[in-house]
C-alpha positions as CSV (number, residue, x, y, z in Angstrom):
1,X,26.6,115.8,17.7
2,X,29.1,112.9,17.6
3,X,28.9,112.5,21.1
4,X,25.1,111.9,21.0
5,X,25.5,109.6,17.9
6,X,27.9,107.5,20.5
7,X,25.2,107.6,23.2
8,X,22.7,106.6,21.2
9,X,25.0,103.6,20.3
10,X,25.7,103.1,23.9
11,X,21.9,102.9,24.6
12,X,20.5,100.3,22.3
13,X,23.7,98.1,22.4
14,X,22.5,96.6,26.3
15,X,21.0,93.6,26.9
16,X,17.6,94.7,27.6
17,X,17.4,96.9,24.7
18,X,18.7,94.0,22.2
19,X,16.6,91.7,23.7
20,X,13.7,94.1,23.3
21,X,14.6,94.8,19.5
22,X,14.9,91.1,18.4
23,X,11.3,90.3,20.5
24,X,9.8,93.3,18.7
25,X,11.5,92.1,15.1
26,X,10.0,88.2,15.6
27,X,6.7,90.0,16.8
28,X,6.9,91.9,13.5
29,X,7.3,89.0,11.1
30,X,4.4,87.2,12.9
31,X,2.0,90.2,12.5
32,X,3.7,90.8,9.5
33,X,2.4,87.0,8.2
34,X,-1.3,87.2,9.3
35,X,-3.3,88.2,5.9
36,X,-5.5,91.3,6.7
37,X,-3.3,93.0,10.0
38,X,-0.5,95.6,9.6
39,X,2.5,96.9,11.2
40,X,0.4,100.1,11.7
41,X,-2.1,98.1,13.8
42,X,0.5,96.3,15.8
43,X,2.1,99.4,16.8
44,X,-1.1,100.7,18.3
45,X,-2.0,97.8,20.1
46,X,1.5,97.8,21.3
47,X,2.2,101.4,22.4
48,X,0.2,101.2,25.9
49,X,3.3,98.6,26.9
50,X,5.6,101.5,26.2
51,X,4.1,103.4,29.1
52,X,6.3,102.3,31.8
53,X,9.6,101.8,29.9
54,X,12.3,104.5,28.9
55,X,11.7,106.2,25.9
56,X,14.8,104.8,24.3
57,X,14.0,101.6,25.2
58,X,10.1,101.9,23.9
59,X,11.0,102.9,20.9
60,X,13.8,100.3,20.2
61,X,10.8,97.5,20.0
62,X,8.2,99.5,18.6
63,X,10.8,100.1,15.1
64,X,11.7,96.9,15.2
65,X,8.2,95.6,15.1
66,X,7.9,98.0,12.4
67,X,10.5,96.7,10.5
68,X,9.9,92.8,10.9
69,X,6.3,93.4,9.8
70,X,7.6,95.2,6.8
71,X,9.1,91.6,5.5
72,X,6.6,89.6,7.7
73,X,3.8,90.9,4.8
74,X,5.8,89.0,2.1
75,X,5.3,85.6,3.4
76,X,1.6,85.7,3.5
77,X,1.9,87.1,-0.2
78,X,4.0,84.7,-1.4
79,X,2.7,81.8,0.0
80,X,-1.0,82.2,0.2
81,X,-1.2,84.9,-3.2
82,X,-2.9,87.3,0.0
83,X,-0.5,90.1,0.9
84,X,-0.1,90.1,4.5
85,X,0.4,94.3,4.6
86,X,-0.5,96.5,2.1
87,X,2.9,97.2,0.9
88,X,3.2,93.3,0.1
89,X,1.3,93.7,-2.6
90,X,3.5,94.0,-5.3
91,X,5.2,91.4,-3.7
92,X,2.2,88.7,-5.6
93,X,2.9,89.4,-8.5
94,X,6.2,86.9,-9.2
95,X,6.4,85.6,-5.3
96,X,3.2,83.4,-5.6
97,X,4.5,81.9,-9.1
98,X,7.5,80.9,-7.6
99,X,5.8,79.1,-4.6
100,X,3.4,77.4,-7.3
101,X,6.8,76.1,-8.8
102,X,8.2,75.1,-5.6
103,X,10.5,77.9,-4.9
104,X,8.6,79.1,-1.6
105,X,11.5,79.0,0.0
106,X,13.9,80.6,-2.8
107,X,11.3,83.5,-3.0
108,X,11.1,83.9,0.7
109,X,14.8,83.9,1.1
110,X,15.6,86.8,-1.5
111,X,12.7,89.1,0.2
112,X,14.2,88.6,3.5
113,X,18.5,89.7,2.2
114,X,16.7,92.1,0.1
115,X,14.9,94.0,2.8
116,X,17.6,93.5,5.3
117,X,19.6,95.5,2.6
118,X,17.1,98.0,1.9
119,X,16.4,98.6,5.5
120,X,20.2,99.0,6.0
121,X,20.8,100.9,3.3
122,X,17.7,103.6,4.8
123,X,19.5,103.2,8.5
124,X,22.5,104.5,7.7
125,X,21.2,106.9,5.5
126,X,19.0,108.5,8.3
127,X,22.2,108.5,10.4
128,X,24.1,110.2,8.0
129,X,21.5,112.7,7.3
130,X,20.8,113.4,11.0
131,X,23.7,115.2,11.9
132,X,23.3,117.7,8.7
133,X,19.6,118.4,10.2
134,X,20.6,118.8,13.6
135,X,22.0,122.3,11.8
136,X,19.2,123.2,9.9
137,X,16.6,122.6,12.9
138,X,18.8,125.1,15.1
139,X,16.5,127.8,12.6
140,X,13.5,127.1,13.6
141,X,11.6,129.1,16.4
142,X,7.7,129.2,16.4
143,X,6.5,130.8,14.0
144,X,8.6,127.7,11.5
145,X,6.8,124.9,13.7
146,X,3.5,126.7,12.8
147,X,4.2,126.2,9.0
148,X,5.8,123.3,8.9
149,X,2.1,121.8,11.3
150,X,0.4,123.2,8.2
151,X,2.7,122.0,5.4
152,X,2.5,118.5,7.4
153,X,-1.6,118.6,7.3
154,X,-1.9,119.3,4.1
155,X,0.6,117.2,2.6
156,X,-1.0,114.4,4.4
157,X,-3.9,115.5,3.3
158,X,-4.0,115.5,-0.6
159,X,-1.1,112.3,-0.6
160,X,-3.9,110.1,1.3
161,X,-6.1,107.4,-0.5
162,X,-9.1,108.8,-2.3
163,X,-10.1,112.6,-2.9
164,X,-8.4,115.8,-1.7
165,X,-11.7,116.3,0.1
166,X,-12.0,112.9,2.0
167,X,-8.3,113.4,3.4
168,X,-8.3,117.0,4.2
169,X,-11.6,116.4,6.0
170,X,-9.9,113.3,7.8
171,X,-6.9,115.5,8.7
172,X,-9.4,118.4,10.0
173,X,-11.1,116.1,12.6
174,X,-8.2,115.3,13.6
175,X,-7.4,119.0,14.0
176,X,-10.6,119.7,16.2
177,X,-10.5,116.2,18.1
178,X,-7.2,117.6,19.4
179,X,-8.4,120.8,20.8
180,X,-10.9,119.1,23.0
181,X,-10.1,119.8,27.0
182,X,-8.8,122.5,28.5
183,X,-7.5,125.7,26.6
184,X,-3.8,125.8,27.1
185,X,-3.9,129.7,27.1
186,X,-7.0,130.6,29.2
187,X,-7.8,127.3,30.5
188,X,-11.5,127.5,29.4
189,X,-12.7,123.7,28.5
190,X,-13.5,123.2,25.2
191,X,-16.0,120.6,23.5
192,X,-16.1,118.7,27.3
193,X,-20.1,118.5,27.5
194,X,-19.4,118.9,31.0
195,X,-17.7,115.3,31.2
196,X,-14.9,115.8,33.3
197,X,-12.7,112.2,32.0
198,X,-12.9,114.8,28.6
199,X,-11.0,117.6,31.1
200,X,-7.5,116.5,30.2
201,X,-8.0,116.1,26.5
202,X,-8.7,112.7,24.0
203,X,-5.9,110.4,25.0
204,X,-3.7,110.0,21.6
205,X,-3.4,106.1,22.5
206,X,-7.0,105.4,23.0
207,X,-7.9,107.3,19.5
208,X,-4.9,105.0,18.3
209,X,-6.2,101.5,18.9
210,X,-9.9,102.4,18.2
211,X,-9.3,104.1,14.6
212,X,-6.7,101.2,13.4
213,X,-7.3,97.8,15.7
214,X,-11.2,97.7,16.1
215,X,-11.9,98.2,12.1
216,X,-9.4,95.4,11.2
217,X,-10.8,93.4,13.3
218,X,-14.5,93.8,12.4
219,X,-13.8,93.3,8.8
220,X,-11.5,90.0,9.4
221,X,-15.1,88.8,11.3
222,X,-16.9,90.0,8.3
223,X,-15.0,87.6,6.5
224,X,-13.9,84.9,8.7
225,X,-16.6,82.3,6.9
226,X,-14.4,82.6,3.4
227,X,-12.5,80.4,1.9
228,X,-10.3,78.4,3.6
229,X,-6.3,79.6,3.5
230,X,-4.1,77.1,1.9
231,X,-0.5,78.1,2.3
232,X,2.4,76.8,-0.2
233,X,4.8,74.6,1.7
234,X,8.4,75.6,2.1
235,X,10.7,72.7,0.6
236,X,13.5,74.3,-1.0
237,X,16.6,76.8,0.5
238,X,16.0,79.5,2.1
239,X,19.8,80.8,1.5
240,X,20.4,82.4,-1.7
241,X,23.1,81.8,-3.1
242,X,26.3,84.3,-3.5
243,X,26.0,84.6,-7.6
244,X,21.6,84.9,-7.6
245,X,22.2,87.9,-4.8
246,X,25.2,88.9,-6.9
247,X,23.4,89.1,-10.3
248,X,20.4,91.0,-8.3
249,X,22.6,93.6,-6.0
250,X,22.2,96.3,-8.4
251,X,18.5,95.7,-9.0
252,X,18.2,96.0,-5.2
253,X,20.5,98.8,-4.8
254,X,17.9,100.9,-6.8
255,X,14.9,100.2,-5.5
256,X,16.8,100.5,-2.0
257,X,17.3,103.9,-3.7
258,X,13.4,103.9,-4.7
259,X,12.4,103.2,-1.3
260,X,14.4,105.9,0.8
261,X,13.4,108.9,-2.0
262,X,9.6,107.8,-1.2
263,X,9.7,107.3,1.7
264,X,10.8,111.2,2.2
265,X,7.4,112.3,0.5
266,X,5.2,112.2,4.0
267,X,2.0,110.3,3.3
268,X,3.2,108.1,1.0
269,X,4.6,104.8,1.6
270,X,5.7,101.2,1.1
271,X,3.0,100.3,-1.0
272,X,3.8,102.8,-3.7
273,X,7.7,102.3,-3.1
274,X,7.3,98.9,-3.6
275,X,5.0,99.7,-7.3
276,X,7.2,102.0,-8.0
277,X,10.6,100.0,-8.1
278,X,8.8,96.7,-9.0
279,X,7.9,98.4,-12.3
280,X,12.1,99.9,-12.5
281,X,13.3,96.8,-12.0
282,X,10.6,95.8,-15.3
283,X,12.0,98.4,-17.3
284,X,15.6,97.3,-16.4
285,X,15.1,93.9,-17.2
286,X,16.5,92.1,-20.7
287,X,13.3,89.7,-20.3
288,X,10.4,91.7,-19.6
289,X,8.0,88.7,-20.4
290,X,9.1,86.3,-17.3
291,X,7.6,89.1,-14.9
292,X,4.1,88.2,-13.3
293,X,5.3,84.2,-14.2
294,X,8.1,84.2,-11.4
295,X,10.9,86.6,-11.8
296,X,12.6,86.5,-9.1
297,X,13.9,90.1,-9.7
298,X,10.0,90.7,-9.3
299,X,10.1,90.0,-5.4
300,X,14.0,91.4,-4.9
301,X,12.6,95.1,-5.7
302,X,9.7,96.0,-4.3
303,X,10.9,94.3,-0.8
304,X,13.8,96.4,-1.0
305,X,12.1,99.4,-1.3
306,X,9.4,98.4,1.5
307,X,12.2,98.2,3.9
308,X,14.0,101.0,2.7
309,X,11.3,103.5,3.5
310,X,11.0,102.7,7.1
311,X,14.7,104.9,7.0
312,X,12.9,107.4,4.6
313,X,9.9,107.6,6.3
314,X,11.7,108.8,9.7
315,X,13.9,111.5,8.2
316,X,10.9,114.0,7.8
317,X,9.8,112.5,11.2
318,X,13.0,113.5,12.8
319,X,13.9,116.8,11.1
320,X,10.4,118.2,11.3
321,X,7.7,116.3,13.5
322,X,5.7,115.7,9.9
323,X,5.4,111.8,10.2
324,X,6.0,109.8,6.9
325,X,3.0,107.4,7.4
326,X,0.8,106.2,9.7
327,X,3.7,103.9,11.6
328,X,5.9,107.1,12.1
329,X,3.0,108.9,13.1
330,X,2.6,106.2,16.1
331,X,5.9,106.3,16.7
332,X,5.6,109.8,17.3
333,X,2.6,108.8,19.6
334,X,5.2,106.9,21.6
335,X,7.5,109.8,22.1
336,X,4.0,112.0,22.8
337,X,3.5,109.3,25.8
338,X,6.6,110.1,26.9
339,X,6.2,114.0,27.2
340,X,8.5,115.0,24.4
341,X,6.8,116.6,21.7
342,X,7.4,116.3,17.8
343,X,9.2,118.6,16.1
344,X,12.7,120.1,15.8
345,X,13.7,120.4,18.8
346,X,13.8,116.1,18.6
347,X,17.4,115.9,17.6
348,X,18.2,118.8,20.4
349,X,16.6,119.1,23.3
350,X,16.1,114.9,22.9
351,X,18.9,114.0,20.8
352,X,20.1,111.1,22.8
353,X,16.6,109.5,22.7
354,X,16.0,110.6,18.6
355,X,20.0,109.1,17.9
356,X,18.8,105.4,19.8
357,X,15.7,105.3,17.4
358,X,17.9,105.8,14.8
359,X,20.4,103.1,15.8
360,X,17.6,100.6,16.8
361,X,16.4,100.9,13.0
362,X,19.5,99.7,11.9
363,X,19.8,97.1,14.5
364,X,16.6,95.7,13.6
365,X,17.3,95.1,10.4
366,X,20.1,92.9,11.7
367,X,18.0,91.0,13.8
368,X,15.3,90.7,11.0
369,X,18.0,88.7,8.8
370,X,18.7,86.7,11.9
371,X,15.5,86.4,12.9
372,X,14.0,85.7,9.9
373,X,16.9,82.9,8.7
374,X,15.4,81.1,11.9
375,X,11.4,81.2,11.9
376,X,10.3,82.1,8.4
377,X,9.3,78.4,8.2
378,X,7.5,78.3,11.1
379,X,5.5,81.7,10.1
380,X,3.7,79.3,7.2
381,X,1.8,78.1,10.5
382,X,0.9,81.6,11.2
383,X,-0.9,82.0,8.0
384,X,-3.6,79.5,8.7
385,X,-4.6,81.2,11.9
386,X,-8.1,81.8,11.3
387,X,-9.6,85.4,10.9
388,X,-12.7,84.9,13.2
389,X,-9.4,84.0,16.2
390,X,-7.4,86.8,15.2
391,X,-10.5,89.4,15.1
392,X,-10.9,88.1,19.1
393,X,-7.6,88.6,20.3
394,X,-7.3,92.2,18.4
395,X,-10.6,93.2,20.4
396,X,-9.2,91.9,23.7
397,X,-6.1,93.4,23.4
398,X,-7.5,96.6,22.6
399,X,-9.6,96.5,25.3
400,X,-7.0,95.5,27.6
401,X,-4.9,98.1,25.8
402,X,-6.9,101.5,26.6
403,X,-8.3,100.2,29.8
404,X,-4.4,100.1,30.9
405,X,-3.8,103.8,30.4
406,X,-5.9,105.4,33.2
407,X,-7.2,102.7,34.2
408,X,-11.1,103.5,33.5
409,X,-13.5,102.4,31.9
410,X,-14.1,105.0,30.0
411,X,-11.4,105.0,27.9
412,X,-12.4,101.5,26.7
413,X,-15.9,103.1,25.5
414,X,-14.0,106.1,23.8
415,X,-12.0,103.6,22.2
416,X,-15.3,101.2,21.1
417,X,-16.2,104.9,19.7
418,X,-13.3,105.6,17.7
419,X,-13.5,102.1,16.3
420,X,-16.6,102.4,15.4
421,X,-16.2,105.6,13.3
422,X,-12.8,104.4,11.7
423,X,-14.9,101.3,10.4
424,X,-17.3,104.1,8.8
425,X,-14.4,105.6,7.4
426,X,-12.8,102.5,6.5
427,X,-16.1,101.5,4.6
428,X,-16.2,105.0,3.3
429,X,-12.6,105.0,1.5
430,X,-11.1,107.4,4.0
431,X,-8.3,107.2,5.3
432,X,-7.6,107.9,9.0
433,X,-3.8,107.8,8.8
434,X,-4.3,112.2,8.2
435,X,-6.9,112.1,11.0
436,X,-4.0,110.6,13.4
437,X,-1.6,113.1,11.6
438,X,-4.4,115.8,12.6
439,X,-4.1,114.7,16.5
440,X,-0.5,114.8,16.4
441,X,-0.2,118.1,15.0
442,X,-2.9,120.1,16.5
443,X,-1.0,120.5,19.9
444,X,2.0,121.8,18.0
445,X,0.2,123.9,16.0
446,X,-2.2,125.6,18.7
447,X,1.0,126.4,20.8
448,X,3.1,127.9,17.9
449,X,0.3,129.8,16.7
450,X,0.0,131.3,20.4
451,X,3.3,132.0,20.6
452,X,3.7,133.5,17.3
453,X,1.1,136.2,18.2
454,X,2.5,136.6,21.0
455,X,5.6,137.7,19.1
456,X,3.9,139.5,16.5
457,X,1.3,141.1,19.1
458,X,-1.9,139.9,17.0
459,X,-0.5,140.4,13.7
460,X,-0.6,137.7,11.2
461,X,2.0,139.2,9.0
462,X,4.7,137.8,11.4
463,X,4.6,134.3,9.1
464,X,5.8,136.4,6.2
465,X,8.9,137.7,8.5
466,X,10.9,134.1,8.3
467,X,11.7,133.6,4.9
468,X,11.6,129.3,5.9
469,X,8.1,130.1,7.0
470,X,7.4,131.9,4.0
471,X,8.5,128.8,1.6
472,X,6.9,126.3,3.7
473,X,3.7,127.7,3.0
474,X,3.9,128.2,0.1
475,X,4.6,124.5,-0.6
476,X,1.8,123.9,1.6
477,X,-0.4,125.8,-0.6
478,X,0.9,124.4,-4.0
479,X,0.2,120.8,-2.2
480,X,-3.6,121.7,-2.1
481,X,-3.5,123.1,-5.6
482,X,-2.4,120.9,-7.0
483,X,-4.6,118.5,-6.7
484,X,-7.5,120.5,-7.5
485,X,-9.6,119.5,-11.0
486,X,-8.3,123.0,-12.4
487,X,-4.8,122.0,-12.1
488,X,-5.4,118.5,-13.3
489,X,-7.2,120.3,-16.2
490,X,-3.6,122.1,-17.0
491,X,-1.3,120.0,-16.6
492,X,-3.7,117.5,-19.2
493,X,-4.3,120.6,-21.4
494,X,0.0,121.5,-21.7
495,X,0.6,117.9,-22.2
496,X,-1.5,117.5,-25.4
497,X,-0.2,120.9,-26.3
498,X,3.8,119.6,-25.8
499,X,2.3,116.7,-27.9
500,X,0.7,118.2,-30.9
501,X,3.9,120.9,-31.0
């Protein structure tokens, strides 16, 4: 295990692969900065350039993308009161006060140590708790992966926006999108219509781009006559000071804390991370009234946490295939394009390629402080780019993007068809994040289902032979009932009794 941990060292520290990670990390900050797009997008419309490179090397850019846009989403917040990625959002609360009092530059200077910290901080908590997984993962054998595909739908499922319903039925078409093509045990095509580009299966990518590029960019047309984006100017220090970062380290320590705990949950997030510490670092705080007017404690905590669940996030995609949001899940994608397929048997059979990912994370976050110290100012340009430009060069590139993978044309109208419906949904409140979780998993649960009758020649009761299996499961099951009114009901019902009593 050490040996890989040194290979995977030896892998990202070359000139191609640090080049790589800083491009992807200014990338990041850019995408990052531009109010309405998200690291999630970025990633998809990125993945097709993956195709020809090694998988270490791929996946080096695409997490440092991931991380840059992470902080990238705090200077559109902070200087234009528009959070530039979902999990920014918090972010408003205390960074646009600041900028109104001509601290822009103070503001954006803590968010960018404090996620560099906080992305650290996850980094080398991922690599730590690699090693321990490695072990645990030698356990599982097929019938595991089957429960841990279910426990990793439904999970995603009830933890998306809106109802239970809306996300289980988002994480089911993803389920049934994935078993179109040919039947991997009797090679019978399924769902083809006779259309033979449909032979071979959707293509993961071309789902990719449609479901998250092509609705972002229809809705920043749909609003590309609004106001007109006036940015806060940057004329104070970027650098904080030794004592201000001093006085915050332990406010940042916990939401660093916050973050990597969160980020463990699959299908949560930054966005509640970043709530979720931002109202800690309240609680802690000896003046409670100063928050929402420009606390600067306000923007150290939930950018910490953001960043710090990028780490969080990729332990459950490591360990067991189950991505921890919608970026991991494209990440996963990436390694899909590759020909290694999630689960487990990432830190064994691939452990030189899962240990670079891991090292590129924490690599990224270097270059984000670097990267950042350097062209944070000029991002305040990026922030007047206007929508109507942006929604153009999203469709292009997405056209450009699936056309790329085989080459046909077809792809680009499955892709128009994917965008179409994840605008529906999108209008609709549903997520697609499970419906991507849904294509990843299908393959993985289809095969281990196969092969798990196989062993237990047709009978079901083999899941109750692996006592893993057996508490998997039933976590899975408890992650659907939970959720339910009835439970709801319950819970309300013993809290007013614990009251009353």
């Amino acid at each position: 295990m050490e040996n890989l941990v040194l290979v995977g060292l030896s892998n990202v520290l070359t000139f191609t692969n640090i080049s790589l990670i800083l491009g992807g990390t200014l990338l990041g900050l850019f995408v990052g900065a531009m109010p309405g797009l998200s690291a999630t997008m970025a990633l998809a419309l990125l993945l097709p350039l993956t195709f020809s490179m090694d998988p270490a090397t791929g996946l080096s850019m695409l997490a440092a993308l991931y991380v840059g846009a992470s902080y990238g989403g705090s200077i559109a917040a902070i200087l234009l009161r528009t959070p530039g990625t979902p999990s920014a959002a918090a972010t408003v609360l205390d960074g646009y006060p600041l900028s109104q009092q001509g601290q822009a530059g103070r503001a954006l200077g803590i968010s960018l140590f404090a996620s560099f910290i906080g992305g650290t901080l996850s980094g080398i908590a991922l690599l730590t708790a690699a090693p321990l997984l490695g072990v645990l993962v030698l356990e599982f054998g097929p019938i595991e992966l089957f429960a841990i595909a279910v426990l990793g739908i439904t999970i995603i499922g009830t933890l998306s926006q809106g109802s239970i319903v809306s996300g289980l039925l988002s994480g089911t078409l993803g389920l049934l999108v994935s078993t179109v093509g040919m039947d991997l045990v009797t090679g019978t095509p399924r769902m083809t219509f006779g259309i033979l580009n449909l032979f071979s299966g959707v293509e993961f990518t071309v789902a990719l781009i449609g479901l998250f590029s092509i609705p972002q960019a229809l809705v920043l047309i749909e609003n590309a006559h609004g106001t007109q984006k006036l940015a806060s100017k940057i004329t104070d220090k970027l650098i904080p000071s030794l004592r201000e970062l001093r006085r915050l380290m332990p406010n940042i320590l916990r939401s660093s804390g916050i973050g990597i705990v969160t980020g463990l949950i699959p299908g949560t997030g930054g966005d509640t991370a970043s709530w979720f510490a931002y109202n800690e670092a309240r609680r802690f705080a000896h003046d409670k009234s100063r928050f929402g007017k420009g606390d600067i404690a306000g923007v150290a905590a939930p950018e910490a946490a953001n960043n710090a669940v990028v780490g969080g996030a990729l332990i459950p995609t490591i360990a067991l295939g189950i991505p921890g949001s919608s970026s991991t899940a494209i990440l996963l994608g990436a390694l899909m394009v590759q020909g290694i397929l999630p689960g487990p048997n990432l830190l064994t059979d691939y452990g030189d390629v899962t240990y670079t990912l891991i090292w590129a994370v924490i690599f990224a976050n270097i270059g984000l402080l670097l990267v950042g110290l350097m062209f944070t100012r000029l991002c305040v340009s990026v922030t007047r780019v206007p929508d109507s430009f942006v929604a153009c060069a999203i469709i292009t590139l997405c056209v450009i993007g699936s056309f790329a993978i085989n080459n046909s044309l077809f792809e680009v109208g499955l892709m128009l068809g994917f965008g179409l419906f994840g605008y529906w949904m999108k209008k609709s409140d549903i997520s697609p994040a499970p419906m991507v979780i849904g294509l990843i998993l299908g393959p993985v649960m289809e095969t281990s289902y196969q092969q798990s009758m196989l062993i237990g020649q047709g009978n079901l009761g083999i899941f109750l032979t692996s006592p893993i299996a057996v508490v998997l499961l039933c976590i899975a099951v408890l992650s659907v009932l939970q959720a339910t009114p009835f439970f709801r009901w319950l819970r309300g019902a013993m809290r007013g009794r614990g009251q009353v009593e």
